[in-house]
C-alpha positions, -999 to +999 in steps of 0.1 A: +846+426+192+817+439+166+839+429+135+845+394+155+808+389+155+803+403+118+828+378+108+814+352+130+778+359+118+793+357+083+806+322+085+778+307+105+740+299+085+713+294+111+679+281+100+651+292+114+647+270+144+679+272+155+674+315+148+644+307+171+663+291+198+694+311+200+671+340+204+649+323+235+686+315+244+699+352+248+664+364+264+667+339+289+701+343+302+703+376+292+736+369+268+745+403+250+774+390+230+756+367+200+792+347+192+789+335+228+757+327+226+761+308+191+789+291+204+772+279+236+743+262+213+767+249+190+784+230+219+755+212+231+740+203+197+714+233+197+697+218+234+681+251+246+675+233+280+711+218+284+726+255+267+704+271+297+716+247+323+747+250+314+751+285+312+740+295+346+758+265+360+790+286+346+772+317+366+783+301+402+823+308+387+822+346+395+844+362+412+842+364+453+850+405+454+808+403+457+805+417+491+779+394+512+754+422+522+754+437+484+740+398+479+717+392+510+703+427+500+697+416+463+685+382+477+659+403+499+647+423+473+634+392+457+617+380+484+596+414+484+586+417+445+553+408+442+549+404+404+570+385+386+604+397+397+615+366+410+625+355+375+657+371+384+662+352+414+653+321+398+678+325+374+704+330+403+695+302+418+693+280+389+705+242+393+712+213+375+710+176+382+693+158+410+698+178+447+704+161+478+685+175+505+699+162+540+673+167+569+690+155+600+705+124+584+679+115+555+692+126+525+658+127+495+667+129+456+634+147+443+632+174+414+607+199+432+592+229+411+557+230+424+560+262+445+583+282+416+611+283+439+641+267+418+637+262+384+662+229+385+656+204+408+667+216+442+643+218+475+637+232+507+637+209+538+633+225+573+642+207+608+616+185+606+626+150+605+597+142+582+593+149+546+556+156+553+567+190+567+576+201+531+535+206+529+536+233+552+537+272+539+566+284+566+602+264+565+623+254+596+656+267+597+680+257+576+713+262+563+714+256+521+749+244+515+770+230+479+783+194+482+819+210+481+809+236+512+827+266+496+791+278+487+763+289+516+728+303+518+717+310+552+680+307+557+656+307+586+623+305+589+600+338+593+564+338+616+545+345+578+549+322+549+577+327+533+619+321+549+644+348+553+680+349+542+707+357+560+737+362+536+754+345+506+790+336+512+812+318+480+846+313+490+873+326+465+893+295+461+855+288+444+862+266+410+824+264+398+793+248+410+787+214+406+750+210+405+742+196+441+731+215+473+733+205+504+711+215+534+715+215+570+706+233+602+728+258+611+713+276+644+739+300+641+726+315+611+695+325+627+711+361+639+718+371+607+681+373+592+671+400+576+648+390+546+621+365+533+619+343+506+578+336+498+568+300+485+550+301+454+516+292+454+502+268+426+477+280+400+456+250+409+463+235+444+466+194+436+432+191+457+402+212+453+365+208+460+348+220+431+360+232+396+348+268+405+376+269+435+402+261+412+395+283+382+391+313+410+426+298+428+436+297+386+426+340+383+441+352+416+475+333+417+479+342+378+475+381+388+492+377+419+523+363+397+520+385+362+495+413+366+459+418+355+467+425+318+456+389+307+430+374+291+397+367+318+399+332+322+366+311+322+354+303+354+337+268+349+345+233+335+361+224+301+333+213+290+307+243+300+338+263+288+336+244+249+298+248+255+303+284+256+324+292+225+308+266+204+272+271+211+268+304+228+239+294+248+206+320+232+229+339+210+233+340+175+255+317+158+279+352+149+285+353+190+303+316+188+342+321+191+370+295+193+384+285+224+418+288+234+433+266+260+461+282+280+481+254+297+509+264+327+536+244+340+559+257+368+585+236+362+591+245+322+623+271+315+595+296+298+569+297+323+568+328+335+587+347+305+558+335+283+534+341+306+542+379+314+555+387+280+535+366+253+503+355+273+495+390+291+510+410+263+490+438+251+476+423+218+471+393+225+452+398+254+434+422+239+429+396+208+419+370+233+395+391+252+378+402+222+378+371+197+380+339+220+370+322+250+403+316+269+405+285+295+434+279+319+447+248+339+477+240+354+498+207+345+522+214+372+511+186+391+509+152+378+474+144+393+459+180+376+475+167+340+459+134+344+425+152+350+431+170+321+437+139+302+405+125+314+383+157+303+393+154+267+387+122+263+349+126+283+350+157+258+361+135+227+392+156+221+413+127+210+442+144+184+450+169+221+449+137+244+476+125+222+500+151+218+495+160+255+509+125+263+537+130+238+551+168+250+570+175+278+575+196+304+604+216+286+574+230+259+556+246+282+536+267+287+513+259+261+484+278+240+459+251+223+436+270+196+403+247+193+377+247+166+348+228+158+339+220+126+307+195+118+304+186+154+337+177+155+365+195+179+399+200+161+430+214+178+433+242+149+471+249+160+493+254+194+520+276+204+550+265+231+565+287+253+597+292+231+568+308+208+574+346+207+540+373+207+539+380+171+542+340+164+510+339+189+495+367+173+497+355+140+486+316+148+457+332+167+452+355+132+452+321+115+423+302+139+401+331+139+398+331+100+398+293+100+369+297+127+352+324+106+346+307+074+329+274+096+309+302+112+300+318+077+291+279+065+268+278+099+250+310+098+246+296+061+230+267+077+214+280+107+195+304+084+184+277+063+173+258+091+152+288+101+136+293+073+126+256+069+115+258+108+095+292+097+075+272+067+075+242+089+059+268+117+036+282+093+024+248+076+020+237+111-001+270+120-021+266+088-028+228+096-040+234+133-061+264+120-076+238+091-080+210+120-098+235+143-121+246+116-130+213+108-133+205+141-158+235+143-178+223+114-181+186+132-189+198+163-217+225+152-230+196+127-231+173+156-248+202+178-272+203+145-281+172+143-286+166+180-305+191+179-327+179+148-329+145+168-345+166+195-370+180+174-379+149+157-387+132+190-407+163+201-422+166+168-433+128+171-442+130+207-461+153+198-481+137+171-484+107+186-500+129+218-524+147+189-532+112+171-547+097+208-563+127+213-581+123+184-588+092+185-603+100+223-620+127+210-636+108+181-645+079+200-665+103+226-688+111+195-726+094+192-723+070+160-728+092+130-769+086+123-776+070+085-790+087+055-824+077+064-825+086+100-855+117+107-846+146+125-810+145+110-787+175+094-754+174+070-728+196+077-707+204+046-667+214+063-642+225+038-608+225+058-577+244+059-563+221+036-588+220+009-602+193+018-640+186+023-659+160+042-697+161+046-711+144+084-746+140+095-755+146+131-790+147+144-806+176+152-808+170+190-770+174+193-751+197+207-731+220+181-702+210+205-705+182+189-691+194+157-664+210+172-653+180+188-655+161+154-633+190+136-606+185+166-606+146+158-596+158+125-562+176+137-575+208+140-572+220+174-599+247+185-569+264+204-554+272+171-583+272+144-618+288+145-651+274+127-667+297+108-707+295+088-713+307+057-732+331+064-725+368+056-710+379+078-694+347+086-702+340+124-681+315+149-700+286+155-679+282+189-690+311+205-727+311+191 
């Protein structure tokens, strides 16, 4: 079988997409033997999803020496795994085309894959005569049947949230599978319990009150599915989320990192293979954790994938909007590496979930050097900026000081000169005030007596100011007299004294 492989290997060139794909190809249907493999692709035209669909629809051909309660125990043992082992079952369970579900006599064509059940298009329908029930977390009892009949899976519901199953059965006349399921009640089943098959809870629940209960519902479901080695999702909005990495609120423009967007899909072939083995892988969540914001949303539901739609276009993410619209479900899951250069977001590069670690590694390699040289051109320009702001600061500093010191100067020159108009008016009041007393005083003289009057004497006064004035008076007088016609002169007794000329000079006040 090795040389068959060599020689097949030999004959057939793959490129590197189609390397790529058979690869994803023999990890998700666990195919050992690489001719079969190559052979498989090569029949479909290189289709990875119709390849897997095909496949496992071959899967229901085995052979019917299974014994039943080897298969109901298997089947149980899924129901129990709490972290991701229920990629197995889904892979056993795995069908193809549109599946009829018959609920007393309605029969509903829907491709369900909200809840992670089924990977194809087949649902779960209880006793309930309404579709509505389907909401509910328990099932009603049930009996999951093929088309043909040769096929059954026994379930009934459980008191928790999840349905237990009772036994697989195949018939050995069994040709194949043909891609339908049938349901129907089947009370007799109900003895035969003995294991439970949980429902799969969305990452984010199609309603939510707030964006804070669906990034929490976003963490816990995540773990609860692959673990707690994964990158800590942000807990807010897109937009407080792109405010974080691109601004980094009081930090230095060296704290800014890019943000990667992390986008699920429950009904994609690769969602939980990508998810535990490339998303929560040990480098690149360590990468992510370190280097990156990371921010998660779920697209399962067509309502959360429209609000996503919305927020990049409020957020003026336009080149994401598009090729959002344009990829489908098969690509999933999907990791969005977003920069921002000049203001402007830009959707660096993305990885699908046919992507393998070391392609996310290196992509992610890529956007943090991408990001690092706009980050070197920023801290570039936020230095310059802060230098200008520093002068600006300091020419603004020296201008206030300058303003206050002229205002100073004005103020105490206005103080100066208020203060000068106060004195003037004093100083005028005042002389006004001396000039009528004069004037009083000299008008309460006697008339000055003439040259040729008897009796008479001249008094010769020299004042302070050099001056000299000679004044008669008669002899009869009082020497008061003179004083009062010295103070008519400006010179107030209070401040001056009159003096003879005699030696020693005498005050003529107090003679």
């Amino acid at each position: 079988m090795g040389d068959s492989n060599e020689n097949h290997d030999d004959l057939v060139e793959l490129s590197c997409e189609q390397t790529t794909l058979l690869e994803r190809y023999q990890e998700i249907t666990n195919e050992a033997n690489k001719r079969k493999a190559i052979e498989m692709m090569q029949s479909v035209d290189w289709d990875l999803q119709q390849a897997i669909d095909k496949s496992f629809a071959g899967d229901a051909q085995y052979s019917d020496t299974v014994s039943s309660n080897t298969l109901t125990a298997r089947s149980t043992s899924f129901a129990h795994d709490d972290d991701g082992q229920r990629d197995e079952m889904d892979e056993d369970l795995w069908f193809d085309g549109a599946s009829e579900i018959h609920n007393g006599t309605s029969a509903i064509d829907t491709p369900v894959n909200d809840w992670g059940i089924f990977k194809g298009s087949a649902e779960w329908a209880g006793t309930s005569t309404s579709s509505a029930n389907n909401s509910n977390k328990t099932l009603g009892t049930s009996n999951l049947r093929s088309k043909s009949g040769r096929n059954a899976l026994s379930v009934i519901s459980g008191t928790g949230t999840g349905e237990e199953v009772s036994g697989l059965e195949r018939d050995s006349d069994s040709d194949g599978f043909d891609g339908h399921m049938e349901v129907e009640e089947d009370a007799d089943d109900l003895q035969n319990a003995n294991g439970k098959v949980e429902e799969r809870a969305p990452l984010v629940p199609s309603e939510f009150t707030s964006i804070e209960e669906a990034m929490n519902n976003f963490t816990v479901v995540f773990e609860a599915r692959y673990g707690y080695n994964h990158p800590p999702f942000f807990a807010g909005s897109l937009r407080d989320a792109l405010r974080e990495a691109f601004e980094a609120p009081g930090r230095p423009v060296s704290e800014r990192r890019p943000l990667v967007m992390y986008l699920h899909n429950d009904n994609a072939v690769a969602s939980n293979i990508f998810a535990k083995n490339v998303l929560c892988s040990d480098n690149v969540a360590s990468l992510l954790n370190g280097q990156f914001i990371t921010w998660g949303w779920d697209m399962t539901q067509e309502a959360n994938k429209l609000m996503m739609l919305r927020w990049l276009e409020w957020n003026d993410i336009r080149d994401m909007n598009r090729i959002l619209r344009k990829t489908s479900s098969e690509q999933y899951p999907l990791v969005l590496i977003v920069t921002k250069e000049s203001g402007v977001f830009q959707l660096f590069e993305y990885c699908c979930g046919f992507d393998r670690p070391e392609d996310l590694m290196q992509k992610l390699i890529r956007g943090l050097d991408s990001y690092q040289r706009v980050k070197d051109v920023e801290e570039g320009e936020e230095k310059q900026r802060q230098e200008r702001e520093m002068i600006r600061q300091e020419q603004k500093r020296e201008y206030e000081e300058s303003l206050a010191r002229d205002r100073a100067n004005q103020e105490k020159l206005e103080r100066q000169k208020q203060v000068q108009e106060k004195e003037e008016a004093q100083r005028q009041l005042a002389e006004e005030q001396k000039a009528d007393r004069m004037k009083k005083l000299a008008s309460s003289l006697p008339s000055e007596p003439t040259a040729n009057d008897a009796n008479i004497v001249m008094v010769r006064m020299r004042f302070p100011d050099g001056l000299a004035e000679i004044r008669r008076f008669r002899r009869d007088e009082p020497l008061n007299n003179l004083a009062i016609f010295i103070e008519s002169k400006g010179y107030d007794m209070k401040d001056y004294r009159i003096w003879n000329s005699d030696v020693p000079k005498k005050d003529l006040v107090t003679l």
